[in-house]
N, C-alpha and C positions, 0 to 999 in steps of 0.2 A: 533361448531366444526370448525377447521379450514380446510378450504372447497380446499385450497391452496397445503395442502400434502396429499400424496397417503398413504394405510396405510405402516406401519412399524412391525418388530419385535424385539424385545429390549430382551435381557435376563439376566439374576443375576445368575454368578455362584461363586463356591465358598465350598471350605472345612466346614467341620464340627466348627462351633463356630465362623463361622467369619464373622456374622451377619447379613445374607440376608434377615431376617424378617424385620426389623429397618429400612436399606435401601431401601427395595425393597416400602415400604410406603414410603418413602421420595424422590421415583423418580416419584413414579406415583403422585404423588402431584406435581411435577416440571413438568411433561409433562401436564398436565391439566391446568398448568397455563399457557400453550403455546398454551392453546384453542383444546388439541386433546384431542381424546375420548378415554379413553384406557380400554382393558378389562384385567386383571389380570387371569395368569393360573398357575397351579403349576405342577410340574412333580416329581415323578410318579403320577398320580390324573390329575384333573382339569375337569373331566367327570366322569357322573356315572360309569361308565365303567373302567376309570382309578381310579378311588379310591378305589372298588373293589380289583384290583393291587395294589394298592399301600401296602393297610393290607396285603395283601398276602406275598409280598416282602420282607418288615420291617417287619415282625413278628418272634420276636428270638427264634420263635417256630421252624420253619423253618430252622432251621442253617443247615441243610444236602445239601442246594437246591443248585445244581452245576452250574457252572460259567456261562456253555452255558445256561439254564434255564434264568438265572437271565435277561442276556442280554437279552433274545426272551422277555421276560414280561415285558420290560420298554418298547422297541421297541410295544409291541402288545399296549402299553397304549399310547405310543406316536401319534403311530398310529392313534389312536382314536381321543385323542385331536387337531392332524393336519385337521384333515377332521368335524370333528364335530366342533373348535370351531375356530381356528388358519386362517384356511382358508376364510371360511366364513367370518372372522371379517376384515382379511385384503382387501378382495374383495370387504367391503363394504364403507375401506374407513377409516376404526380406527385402531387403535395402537394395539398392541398386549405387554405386559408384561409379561415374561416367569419367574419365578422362577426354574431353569434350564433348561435344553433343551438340542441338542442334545451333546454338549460337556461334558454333565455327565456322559454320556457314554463312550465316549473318557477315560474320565478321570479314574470313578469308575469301568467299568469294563476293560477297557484295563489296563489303568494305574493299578490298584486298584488287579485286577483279571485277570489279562494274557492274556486277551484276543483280537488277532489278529487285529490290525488295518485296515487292509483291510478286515475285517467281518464286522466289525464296520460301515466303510464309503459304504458297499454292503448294508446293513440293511439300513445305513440312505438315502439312492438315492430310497432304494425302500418307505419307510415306513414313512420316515417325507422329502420330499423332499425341505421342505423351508426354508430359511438359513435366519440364521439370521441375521440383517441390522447393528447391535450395540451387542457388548458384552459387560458386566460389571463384571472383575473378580474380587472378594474379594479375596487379597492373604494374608496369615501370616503364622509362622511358627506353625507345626504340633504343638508344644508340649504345646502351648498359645490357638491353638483354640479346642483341647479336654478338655485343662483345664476349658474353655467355656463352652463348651458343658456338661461337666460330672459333673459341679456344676449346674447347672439348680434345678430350684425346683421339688421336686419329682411331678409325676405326678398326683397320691392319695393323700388326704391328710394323708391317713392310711400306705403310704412308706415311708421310712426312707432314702431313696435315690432315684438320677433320675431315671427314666426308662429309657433305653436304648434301643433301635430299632436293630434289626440285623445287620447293617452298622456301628451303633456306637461302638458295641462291637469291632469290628475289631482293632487290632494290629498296635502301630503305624508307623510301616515299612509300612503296607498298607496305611495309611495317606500321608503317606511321598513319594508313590511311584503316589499314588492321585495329590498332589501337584503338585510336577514334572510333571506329563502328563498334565494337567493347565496351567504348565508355557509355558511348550511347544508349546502348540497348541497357546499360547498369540505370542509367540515368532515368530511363521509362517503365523500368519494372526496380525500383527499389527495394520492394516487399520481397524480390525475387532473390534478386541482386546481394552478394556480401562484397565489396570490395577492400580489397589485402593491398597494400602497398609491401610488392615482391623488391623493392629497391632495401628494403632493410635486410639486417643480416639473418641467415636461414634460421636460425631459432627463434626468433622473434616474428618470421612469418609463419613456419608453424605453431606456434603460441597464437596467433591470429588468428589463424583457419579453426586452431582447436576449437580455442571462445566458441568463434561463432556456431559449432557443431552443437557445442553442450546450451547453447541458447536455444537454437533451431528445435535440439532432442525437448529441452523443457516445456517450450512450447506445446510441440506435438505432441508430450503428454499433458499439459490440461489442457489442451483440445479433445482429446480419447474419449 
């Protein structure tokens, strides 16, 4: 491990279809070659306890579940995973990889679902108070990455189409209002902020992400 940096938190965020499984493996493979330890976690999930939520969430059984709900259930899983796994790993000194984090919120339900931005940032001071070191936003346009997403292989081999999650279904004014809150928030923390344009072809957006990892690592070491 490289004994020289303290740990980090790195996140992947990003719209529906615009490839954070693909990348999110292709950075954690660039920071490992940089000799750091990194634990991978995903949100909603990455704890018993948050994956519990997470079905609950995504489940298009669920479609009634109102806006404030939705927020308190990401936040009660966030929650979870800051203190059970987020913290601890950073304390000890390794890397942290978030498959989103808390500007999903921002995005899905502010942006997404109306809901108040200053609820938003009161929830995140209380419940995930640790910010992220690096953002990675996958950006493209709404109507490329549901096309993504809604051709996926069905998830039976017995359906005849993808399954879709309660999020997927949504509308894509709601995509599109997703986005927007993404760019925004890239727009206000630029130092934070890397933005990937995911509308290019997959190896050229992981070639993006990498860069930015081995800039981010170089950094961080002459800061040390």
């Amino acid at each position: 491990m490289n004994a020289t940096l303290k740990g980090r938190l790195v996140t992947l965020e990003g719209g529906e279809g615009a490839g954070k499984s693909t990348v999110l493996a292709a950075v954690r493979e660039r920071l490992e070659s940089h000799g750091l330890e990194v634990v991978v976690a995903r949100e909603p999930g990455g704890t018993a306890f948050g994956e519990a939520v997470r079905k609950l969430v995504l489940d298009p059984a669920h479609a009634g579940v109102c806006a404030e709900s939705e927020l308190l259930l990401m936040f009660a899983a966030r929650a979870q995973l800051v203190r059970e796994i987020i913290q601890p790993t950073l304390a000890a000194g390794r890397w942290v990889l978030s498959d989103r984090y808390t500007d999903a919120s921002y995005a899905y339900q502010g942006g997404g679902r109306h809901q108040p931005v200053d609820r938003i940032a009161a929830l995140e001071a209380w419940a995930a108070p640790v910010r992220p070191d690096l953002t990675l936003l996958l950006d493209l346009p709404v109507a490329d990455g549901l096309a993504r997403a809604r051709s996926r292989p069905p998830m039976s081999q017995f359906a005849g189409a993808p399954v879709l999650d309660r999020i997927e279904i949504e509308s894509d004014d709601f995509f599109q209002r997703v986005r927007d809150a993404y760019r925004a928030r890239a727009a206000a923390e630029p130092t934070r902020f890397r933005v990937l344009d995911a509308g290019r072809p997959i190896d050229e957006v992981r070639a993006q992400a990498c860069a930015a990892i081995d800039r981010f690592v170089r950094g961080a070491l002459e800061r040390a």
